[in-house]
C-alpha positions as CSV (number, residue, x, y, z in Angstrom):
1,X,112.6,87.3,104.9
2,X,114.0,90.0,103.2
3,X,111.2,93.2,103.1
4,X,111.6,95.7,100.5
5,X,110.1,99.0,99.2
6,X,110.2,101.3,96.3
7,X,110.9,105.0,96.4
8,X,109.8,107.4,94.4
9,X,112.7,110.1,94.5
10,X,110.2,112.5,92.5
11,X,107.8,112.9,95.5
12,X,110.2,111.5,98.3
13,X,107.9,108.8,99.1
14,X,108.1,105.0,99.6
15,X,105.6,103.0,98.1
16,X,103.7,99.8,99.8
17,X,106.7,97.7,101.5
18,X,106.8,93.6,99.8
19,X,108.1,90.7,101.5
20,X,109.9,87.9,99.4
21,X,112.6,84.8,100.4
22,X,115.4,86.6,99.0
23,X,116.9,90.1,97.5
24,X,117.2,88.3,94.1
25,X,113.9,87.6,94.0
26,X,112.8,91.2,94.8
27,X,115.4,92.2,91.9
28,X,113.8,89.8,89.5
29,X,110.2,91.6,90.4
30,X,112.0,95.4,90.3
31,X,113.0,94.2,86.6
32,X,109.4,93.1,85.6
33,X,107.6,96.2,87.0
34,X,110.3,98.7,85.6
35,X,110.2,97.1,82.2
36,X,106.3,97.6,82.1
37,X,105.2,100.8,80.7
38,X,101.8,99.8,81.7
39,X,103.0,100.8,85.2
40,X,104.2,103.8,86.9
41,X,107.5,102.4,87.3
42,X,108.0,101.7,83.4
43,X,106.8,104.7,82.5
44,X,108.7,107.0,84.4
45,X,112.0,104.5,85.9
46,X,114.1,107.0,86.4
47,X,112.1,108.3,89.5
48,X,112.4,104.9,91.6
49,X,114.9,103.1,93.3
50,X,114.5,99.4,95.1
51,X,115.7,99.6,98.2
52,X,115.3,96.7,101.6
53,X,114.4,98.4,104.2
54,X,113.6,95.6,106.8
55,X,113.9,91.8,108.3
56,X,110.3,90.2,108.3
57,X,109.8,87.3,111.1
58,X,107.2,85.1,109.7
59,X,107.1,83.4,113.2
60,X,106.3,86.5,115.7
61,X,105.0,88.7,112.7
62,X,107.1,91.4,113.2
63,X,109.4,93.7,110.6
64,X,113.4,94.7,112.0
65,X,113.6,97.9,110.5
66,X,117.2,98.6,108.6
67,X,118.9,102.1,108.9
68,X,119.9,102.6,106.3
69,X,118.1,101.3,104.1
70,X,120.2,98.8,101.6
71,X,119.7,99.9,98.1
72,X,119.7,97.1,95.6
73,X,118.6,98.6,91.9
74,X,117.5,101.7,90.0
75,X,114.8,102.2,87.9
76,X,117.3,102.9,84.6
């Protein structure tokens, strides 16, 4: 599975990484938290990117990290 992780250009920080099945799926979740302004990431978008930054094996438990990182969406 696809892992993924926000980054906050602001402080140059990623945020807690999230595993889903697919990058569509993890787009589809981007677009939900980015559209609530009831979150950090609706209320200031334009400081946060999506990016996948890894391969989770559900069967030995382990993440393949990706360099680079593939971005997928902005915040705006």
């Amino acid at each position: 599975f696809p892992s993924h992780d926000i980054y906050d250009k602001k402080i140059g920080l990623f945020d807690q990484p999230f595993i889903v099945r697919h990058n569509g799926e993890a787009i589809r979740e981007w677009d939900i938290v980015r559209k609530n302004t009831d979150t950090k990431f609706g209320k200031n978008p334009e400081d946060f990117d999506l990016f996948q930054i890894g391969i989770y094996d559900e069967i030995t438990g382990t993440v393949e990290n990706l360099q680079p990182h593939t971005h997928l969406a902005s915040g705006v």
